[in-house]
Gaussian input, Z-matrix of N, CA and C with variables (Angstrom, degrees):
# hf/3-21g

backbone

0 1
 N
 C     1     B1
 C     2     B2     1     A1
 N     3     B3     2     A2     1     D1
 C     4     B4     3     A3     2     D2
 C     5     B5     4     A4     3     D3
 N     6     B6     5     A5     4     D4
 C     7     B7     6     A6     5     D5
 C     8     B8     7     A7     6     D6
 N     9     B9     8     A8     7     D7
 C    10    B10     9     A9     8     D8
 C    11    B11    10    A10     9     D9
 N    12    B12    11    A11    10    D10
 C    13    B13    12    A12    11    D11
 C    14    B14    13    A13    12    D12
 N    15    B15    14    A14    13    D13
 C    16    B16    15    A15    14    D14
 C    17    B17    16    A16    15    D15
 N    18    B18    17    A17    16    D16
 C    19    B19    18    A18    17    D17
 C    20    B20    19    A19    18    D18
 N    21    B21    20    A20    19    D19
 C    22    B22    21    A21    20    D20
 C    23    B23    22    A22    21    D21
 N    24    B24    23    A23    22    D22
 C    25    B25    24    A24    23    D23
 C    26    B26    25    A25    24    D24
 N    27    B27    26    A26    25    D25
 C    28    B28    27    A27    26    D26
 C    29    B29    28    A28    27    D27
 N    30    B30    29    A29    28    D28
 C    31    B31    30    A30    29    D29
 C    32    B32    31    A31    30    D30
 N    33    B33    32    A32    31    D31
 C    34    B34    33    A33    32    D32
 C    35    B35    34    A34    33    D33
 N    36    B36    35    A35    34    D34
 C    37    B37    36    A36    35    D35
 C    38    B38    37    A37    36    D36
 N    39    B39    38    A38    37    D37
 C    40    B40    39    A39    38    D38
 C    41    B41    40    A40    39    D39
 N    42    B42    41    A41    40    D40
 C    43    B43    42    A42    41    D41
 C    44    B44    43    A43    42    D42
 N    45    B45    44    A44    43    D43
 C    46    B46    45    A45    44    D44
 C    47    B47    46    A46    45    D45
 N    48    B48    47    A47    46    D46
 C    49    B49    48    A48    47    D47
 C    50    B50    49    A49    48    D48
 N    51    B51    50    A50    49    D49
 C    52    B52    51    A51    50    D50
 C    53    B53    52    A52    51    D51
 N    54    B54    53    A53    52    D52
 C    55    B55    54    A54    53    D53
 C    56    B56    55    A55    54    D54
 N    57    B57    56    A56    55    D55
 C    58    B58    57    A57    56    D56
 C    59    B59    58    A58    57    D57
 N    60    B60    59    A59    58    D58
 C    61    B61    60    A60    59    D59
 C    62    B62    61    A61    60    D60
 N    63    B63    62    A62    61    D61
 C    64    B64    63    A63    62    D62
 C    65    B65    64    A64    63    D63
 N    66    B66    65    A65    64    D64
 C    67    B67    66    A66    65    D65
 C    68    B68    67    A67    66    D66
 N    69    B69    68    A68    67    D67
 C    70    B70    69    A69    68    D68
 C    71    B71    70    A70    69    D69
 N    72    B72    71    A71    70    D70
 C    73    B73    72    A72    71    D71
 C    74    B74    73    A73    72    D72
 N    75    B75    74    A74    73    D73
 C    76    B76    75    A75    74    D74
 C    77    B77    76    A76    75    D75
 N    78    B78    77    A77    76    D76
 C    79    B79    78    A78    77    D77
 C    80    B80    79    A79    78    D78
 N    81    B81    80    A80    79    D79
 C    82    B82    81    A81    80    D80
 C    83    B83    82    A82    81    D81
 N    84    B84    83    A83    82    D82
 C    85    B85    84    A84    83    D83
 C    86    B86    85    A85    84    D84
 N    87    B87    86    A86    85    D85
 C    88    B88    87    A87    86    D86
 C    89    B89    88    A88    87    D87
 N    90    B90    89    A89    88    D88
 C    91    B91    90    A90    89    D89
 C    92    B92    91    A91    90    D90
 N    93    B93    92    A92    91    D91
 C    94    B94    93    A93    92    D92
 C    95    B95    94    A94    93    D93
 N    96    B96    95    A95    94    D94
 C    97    B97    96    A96    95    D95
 C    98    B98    97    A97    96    D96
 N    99    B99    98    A98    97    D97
 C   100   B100    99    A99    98    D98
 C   101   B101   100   A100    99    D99
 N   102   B102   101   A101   100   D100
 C   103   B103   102   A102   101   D101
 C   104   B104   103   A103   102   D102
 N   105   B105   104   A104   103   D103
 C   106   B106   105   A105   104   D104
 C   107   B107   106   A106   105   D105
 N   108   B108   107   A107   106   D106
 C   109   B109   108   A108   107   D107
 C   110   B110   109   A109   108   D108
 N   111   B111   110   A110   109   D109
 C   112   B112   111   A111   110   D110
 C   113   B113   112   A112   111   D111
 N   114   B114   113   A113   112   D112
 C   115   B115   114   A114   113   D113
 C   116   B116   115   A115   114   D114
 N   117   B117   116   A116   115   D115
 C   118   B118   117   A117   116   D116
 C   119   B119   118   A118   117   D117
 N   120   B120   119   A119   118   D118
 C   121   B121   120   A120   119   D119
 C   122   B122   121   A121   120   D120
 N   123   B123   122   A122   121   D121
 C   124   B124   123   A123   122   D122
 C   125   B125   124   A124   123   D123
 N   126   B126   125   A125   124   D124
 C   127   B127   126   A126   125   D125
 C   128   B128   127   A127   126   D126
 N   129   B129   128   A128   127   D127
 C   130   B130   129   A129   128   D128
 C   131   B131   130   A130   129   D129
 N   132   B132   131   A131   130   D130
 C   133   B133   132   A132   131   D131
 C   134   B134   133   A133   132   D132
 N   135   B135   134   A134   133   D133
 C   136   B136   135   A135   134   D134
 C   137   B137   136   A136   135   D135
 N   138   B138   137   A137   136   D136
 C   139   B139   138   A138   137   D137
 C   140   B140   139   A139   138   D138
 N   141   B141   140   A140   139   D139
 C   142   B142   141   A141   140   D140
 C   143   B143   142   A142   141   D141
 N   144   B144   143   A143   142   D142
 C   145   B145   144   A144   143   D143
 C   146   B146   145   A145   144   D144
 N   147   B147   146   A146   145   D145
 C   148   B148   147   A147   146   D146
 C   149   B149   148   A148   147   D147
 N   150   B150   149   A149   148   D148
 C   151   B151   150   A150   149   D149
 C   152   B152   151   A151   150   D150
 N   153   B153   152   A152   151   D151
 C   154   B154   153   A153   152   D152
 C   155   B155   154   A154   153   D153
 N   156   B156   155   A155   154   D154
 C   157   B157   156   A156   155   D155
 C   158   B158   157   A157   156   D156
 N   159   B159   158   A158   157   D157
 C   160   B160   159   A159   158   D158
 C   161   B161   160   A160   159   D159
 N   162   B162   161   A161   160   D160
 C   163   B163   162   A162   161   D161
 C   164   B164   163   A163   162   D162
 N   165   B165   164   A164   163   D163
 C   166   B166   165   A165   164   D164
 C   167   B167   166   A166   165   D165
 N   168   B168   167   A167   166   D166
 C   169   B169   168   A168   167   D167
 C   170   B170   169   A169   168   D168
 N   171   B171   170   A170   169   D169
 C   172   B172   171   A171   170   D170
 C   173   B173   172   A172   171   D171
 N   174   B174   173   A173   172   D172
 C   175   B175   174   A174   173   D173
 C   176   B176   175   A175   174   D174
 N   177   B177   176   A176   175   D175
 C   178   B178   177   A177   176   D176
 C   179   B179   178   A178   177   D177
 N   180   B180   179   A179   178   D178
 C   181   B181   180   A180   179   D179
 C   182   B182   181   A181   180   D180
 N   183   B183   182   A182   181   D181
 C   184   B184   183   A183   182   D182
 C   185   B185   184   A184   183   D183
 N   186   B186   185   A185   184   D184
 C   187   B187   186   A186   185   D185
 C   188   B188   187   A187   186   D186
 N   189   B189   188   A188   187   D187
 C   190   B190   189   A189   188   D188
 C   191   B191   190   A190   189   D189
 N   192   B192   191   A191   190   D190
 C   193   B193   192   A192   191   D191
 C   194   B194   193   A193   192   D192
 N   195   B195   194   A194   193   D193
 C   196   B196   195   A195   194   D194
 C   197   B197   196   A196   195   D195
 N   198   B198   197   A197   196   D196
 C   199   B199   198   A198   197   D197
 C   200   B200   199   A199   198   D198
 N   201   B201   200   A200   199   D199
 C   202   B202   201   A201   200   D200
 C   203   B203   202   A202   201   D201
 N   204   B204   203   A203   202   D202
 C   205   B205   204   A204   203   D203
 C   206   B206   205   A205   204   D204
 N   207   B207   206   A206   205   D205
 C   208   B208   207   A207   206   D206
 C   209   B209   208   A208   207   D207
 N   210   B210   209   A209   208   D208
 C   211   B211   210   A210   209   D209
 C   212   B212   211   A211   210   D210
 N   213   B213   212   A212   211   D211
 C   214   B214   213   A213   212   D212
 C   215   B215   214   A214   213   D213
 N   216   B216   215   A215   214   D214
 C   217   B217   216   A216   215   D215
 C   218   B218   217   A217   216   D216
 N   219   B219   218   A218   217   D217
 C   220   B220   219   A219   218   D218
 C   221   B221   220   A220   219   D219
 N   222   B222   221   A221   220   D220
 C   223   B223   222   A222   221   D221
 C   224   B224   223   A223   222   D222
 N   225   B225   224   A224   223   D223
 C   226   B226   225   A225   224   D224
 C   227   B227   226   A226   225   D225

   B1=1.4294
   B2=1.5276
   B3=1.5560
   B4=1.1470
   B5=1.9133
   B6=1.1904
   B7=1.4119
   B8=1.6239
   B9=1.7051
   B10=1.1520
   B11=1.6109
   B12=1.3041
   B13=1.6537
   B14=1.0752
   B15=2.0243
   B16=1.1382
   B17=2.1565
   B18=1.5335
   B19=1.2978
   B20=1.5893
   B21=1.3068
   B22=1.9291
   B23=1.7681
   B24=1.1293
   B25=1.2511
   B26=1.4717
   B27=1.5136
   B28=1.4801
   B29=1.6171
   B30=1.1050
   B31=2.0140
   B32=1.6588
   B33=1.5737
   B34=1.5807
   B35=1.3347
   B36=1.1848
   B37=1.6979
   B38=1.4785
   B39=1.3208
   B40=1.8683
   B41=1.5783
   B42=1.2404
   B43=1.4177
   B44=1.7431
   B45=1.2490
   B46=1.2917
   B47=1.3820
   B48=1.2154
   B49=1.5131
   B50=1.5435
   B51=1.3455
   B52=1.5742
   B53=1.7013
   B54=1.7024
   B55=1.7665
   B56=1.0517
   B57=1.6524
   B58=1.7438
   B59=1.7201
   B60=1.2723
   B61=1.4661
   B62=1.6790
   B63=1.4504
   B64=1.3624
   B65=1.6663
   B66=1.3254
   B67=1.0835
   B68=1.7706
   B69=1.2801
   B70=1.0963
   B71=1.4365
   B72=1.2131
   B73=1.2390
   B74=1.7571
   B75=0.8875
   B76=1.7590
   B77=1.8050
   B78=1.5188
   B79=1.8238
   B80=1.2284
   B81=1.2329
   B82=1.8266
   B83=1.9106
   B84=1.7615
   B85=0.9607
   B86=1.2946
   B87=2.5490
   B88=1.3564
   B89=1.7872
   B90=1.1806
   B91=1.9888
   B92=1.4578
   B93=1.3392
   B94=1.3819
   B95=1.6482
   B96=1.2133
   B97=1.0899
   B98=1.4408
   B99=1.4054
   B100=0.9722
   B101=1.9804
   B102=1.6470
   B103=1.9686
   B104=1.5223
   B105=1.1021
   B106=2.0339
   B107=1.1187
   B108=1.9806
   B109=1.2980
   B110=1.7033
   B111=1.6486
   B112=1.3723
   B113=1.2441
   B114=1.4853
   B115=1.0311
   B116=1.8891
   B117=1.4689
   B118=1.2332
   B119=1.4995
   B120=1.3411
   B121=1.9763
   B122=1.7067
   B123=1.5593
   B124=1.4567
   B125=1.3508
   B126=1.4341
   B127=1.5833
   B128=1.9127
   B129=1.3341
   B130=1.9763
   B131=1.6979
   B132=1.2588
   B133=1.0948
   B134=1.7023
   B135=1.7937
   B136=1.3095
   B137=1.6330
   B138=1.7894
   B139=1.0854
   B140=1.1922
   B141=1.9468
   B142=1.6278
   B143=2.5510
   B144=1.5800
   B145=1.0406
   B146=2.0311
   B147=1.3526
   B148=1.2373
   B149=1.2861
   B150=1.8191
   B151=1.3925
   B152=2.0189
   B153=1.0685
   B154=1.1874
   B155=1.9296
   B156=1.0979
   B157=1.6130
   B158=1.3233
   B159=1.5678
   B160=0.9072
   B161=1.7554
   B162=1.4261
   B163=1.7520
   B164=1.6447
   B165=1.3814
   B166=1.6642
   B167=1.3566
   B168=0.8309
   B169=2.0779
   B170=1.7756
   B171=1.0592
   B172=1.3236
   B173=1.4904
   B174=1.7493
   B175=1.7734
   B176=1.7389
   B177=1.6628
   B178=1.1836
   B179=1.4037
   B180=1.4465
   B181=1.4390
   B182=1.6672
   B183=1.3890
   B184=1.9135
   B185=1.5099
   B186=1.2000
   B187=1.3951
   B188=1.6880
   B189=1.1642
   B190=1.7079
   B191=1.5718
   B192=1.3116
   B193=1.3095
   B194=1.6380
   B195=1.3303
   B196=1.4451
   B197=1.9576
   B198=1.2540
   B199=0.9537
   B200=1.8309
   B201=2.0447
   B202=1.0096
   B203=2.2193
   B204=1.1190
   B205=1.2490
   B206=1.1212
   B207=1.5185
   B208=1.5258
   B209=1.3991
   B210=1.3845
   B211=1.1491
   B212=1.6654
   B213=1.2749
   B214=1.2326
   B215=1.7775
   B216=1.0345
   B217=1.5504
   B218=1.6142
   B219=1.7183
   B220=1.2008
   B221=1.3930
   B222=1.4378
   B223=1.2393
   B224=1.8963
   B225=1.7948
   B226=1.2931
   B227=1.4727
   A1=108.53
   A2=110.01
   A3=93.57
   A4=101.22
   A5=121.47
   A6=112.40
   A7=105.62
   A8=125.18
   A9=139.35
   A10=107.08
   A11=113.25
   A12=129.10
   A13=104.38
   A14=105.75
   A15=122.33
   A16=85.12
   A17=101.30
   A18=96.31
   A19=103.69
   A20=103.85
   A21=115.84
   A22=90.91
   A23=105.65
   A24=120.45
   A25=123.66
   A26=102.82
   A27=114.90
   A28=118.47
   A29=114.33
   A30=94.43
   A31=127.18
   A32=108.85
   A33=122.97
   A34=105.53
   A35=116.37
   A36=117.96
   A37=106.41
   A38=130.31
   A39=129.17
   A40=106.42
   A41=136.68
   A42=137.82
   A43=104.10
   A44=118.74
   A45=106.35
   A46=103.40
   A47=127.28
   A48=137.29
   A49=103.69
   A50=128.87
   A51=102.97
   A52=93.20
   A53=102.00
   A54=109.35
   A55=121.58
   A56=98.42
   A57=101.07
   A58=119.43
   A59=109.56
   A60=102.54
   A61=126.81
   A62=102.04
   A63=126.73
   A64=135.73
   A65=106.58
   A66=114.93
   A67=113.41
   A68=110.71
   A69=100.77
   A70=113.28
   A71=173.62
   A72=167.61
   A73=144.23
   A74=129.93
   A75=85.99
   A76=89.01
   A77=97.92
   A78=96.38
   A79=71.07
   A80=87.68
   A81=125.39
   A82=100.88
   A83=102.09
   A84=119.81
   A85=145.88
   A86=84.33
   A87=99.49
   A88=117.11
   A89=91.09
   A90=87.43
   A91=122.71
   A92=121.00
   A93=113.79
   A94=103.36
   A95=145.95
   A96=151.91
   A97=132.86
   A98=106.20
   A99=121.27
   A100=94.18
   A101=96.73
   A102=92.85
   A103=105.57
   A104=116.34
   A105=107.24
   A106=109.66
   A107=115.35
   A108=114.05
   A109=98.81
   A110=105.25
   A111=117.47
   A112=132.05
   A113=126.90
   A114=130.96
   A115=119.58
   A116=110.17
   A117=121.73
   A118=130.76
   A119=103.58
   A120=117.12
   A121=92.37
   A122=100.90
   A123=111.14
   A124=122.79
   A125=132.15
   A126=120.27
   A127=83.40
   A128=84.40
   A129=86.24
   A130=107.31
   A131=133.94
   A132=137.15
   A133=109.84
   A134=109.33
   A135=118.50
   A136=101.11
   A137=100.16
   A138=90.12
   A139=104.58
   A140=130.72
   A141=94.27
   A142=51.79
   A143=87.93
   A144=108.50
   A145=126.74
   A146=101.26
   A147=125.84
   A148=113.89
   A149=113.65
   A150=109.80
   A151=80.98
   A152=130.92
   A153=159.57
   A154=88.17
   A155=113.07
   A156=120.13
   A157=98.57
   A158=134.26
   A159=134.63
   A160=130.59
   A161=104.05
   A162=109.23
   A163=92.88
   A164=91.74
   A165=108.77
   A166=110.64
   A167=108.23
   A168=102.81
   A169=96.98
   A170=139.85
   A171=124.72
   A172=108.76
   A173=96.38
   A174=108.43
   A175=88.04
   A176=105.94
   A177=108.64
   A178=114.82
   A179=147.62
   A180=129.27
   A181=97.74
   A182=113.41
   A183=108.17
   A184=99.99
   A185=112.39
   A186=122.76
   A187=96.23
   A188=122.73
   A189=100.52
   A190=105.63
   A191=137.73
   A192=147.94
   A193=98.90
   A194=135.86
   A195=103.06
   A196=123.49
   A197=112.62
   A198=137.07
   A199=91.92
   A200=112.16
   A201=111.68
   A202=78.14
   A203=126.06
   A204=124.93
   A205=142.91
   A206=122.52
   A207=121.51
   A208=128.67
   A209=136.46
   A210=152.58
   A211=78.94
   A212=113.76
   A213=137.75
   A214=106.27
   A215=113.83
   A216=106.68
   A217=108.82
   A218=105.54
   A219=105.27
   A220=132.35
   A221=108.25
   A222=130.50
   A223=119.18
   A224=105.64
   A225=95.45
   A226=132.62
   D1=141.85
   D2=-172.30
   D3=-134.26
   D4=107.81
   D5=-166.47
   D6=-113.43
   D7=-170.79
   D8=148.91
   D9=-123.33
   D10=148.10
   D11=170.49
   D12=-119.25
   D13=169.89
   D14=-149.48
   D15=-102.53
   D16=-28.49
   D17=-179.76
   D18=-143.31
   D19=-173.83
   D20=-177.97
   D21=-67.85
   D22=-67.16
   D23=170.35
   D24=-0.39
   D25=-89.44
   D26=159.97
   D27=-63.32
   D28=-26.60
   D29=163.09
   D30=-78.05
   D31=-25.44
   D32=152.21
   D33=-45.02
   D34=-73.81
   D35=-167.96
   D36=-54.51
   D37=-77.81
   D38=169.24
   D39=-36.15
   D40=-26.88
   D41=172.20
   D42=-71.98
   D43=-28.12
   D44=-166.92
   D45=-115.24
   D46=-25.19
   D47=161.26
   D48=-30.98
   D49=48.87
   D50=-179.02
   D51=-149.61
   D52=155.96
   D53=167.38
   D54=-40.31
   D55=-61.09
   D56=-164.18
   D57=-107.13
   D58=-19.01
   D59=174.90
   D60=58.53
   D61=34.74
   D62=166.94
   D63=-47.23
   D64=-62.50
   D65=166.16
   D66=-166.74
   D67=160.74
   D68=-168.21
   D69=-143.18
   D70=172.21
   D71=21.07
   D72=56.70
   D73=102.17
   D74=165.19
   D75=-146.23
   D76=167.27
   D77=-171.22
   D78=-147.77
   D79=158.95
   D80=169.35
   D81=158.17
   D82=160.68
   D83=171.60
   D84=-32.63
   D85=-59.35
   D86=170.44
   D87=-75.73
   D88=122.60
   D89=169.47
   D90=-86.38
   D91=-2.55
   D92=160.95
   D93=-98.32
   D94=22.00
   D95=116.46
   D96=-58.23
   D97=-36.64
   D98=-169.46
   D99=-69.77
   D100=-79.51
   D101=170.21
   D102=-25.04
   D103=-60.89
   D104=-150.72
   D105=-51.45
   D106=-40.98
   D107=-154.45
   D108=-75.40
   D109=-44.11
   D110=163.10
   D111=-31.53
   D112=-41.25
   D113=176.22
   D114=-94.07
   D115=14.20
   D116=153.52
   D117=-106.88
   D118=-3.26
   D119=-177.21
   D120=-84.88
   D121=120.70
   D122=142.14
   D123=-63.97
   D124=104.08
   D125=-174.42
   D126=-164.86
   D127=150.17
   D128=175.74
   D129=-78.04
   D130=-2.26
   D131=176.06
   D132=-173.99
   D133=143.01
   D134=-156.13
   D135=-154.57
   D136=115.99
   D137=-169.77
   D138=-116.54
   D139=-176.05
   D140=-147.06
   D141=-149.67
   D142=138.14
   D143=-174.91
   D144=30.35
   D145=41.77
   D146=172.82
   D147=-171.03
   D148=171.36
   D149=-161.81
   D150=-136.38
   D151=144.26
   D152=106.19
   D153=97.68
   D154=47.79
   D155=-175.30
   D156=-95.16
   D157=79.31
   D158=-168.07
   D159=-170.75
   D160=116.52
   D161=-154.10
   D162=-54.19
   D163=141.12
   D164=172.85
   D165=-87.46
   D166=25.44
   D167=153.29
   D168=-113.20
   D169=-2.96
   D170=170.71
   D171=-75.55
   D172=131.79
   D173=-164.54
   D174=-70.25
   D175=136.07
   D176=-179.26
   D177=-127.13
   D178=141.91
   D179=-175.31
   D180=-158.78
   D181=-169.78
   D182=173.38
   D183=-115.46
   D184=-167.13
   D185=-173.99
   D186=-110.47
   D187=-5.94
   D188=-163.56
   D189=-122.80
   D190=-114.32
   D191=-178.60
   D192=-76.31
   D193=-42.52
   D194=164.91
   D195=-110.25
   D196=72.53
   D197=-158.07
   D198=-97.55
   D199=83.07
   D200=-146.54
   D201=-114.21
   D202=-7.08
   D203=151.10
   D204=-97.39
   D205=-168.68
   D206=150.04
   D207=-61.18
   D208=116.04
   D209=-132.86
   D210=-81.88
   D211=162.97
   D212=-167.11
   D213=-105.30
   D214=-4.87
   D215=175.43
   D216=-120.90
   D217=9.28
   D218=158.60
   D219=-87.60
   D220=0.54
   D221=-172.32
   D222=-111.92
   D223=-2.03
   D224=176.86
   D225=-111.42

């Protein structure tokens, strides 16, 4: 899915609104926007102006119903 919001706010919330919480996205200009909003998405991985740039030996899983790794806030 690919949307725009009116705030961080409301793209956090539609970012986290989901089953599995796999992976997630966000782009924009600002890059210290980019971290903040980033660092509020539940998703096992979140990439911040790219989509899936990422070595396939990194253990990967979601945060919600298929939460098939090590949770991601056990690691920060």
């Amino acid at each position: 899915m690919v949307a725009s919001f009116a705030n961080e706010s409301e793209a956090v919330d539609a970012a986290n609104n989901t089953t599995y919480g796999l992976g997630s996205a966000v782009f924009t200009n600002d890059l210290k926007r980019a971290h903040r909003v980033a660092a509020e998405i539940e998703a096992g991985m979140v990439w911040i102006n790219s989509t899936q740039d990422c070595d396939p030996r990194i253990p990967f899983g979601g945060m919600f119903e298929l939460n098939v790794c090590t949770r991601r806030d056990r690691h920060r």
